[in-house]
N, C-alpha and C positions, 0 to 999 in steps of 0.2 A: 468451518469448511476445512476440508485436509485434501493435501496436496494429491491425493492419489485419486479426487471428487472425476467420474468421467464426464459430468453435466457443463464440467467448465476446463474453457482451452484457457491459455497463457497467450496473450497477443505477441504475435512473432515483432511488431516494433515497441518499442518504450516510450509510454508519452507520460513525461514528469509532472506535465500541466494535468492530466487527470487525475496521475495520482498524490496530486495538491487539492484535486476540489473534492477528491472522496474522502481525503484528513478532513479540509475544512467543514467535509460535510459531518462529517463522523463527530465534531466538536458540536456541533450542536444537536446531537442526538436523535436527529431525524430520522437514521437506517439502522436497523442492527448490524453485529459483526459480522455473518455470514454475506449481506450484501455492500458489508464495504469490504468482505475479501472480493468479492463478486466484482463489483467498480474495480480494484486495483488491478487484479486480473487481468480485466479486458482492457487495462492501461500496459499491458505489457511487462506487470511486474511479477518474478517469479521466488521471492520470498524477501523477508525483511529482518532487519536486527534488532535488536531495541537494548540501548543503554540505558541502564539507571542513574547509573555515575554519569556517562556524559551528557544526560536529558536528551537524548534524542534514537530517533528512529532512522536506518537505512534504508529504504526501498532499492532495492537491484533489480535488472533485467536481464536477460538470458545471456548478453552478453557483456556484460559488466557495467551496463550503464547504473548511474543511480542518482537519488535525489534525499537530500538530508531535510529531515523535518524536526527543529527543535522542540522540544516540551512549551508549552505557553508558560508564561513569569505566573506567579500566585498571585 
């Protein structure tokens, strides 16, 4: 999915619990990438980080909220 898609809005609130259960969904391989940008999306998130070095991923919302998601341990 890319940001410029007009089939999908940005939820004007941030819900961090959504886009906890589209990671958690996203780990067990049940969606493709396009409908877990799709899920985050509609959670209100409008783009994400991702660290290598620091194992982890940002989710932000339009207005600065965000929610850290670590890498799972090996």
């Amino acid at each position: 999915m890319q940001a410029r898609d007009p089939e999908v809005a940005i939820a004007a609130a941030f819900d961090a619990g959504g886009v906890e259960a589209a990671v958690r969904q996203s780990r067990t391989g049940t969606h493709t990438y396009k409908a877990f940008c799709e899920k985050i999306v509609a959670a209100g998130c409008s783009g994400y980080l991702v660290s290598l070095l620091g194992r982890r991923v940002v989710y932000s919302g339009r207005t600065a909220e965000m929610h850290v998601e670590h890498f799972p341990n090996k």
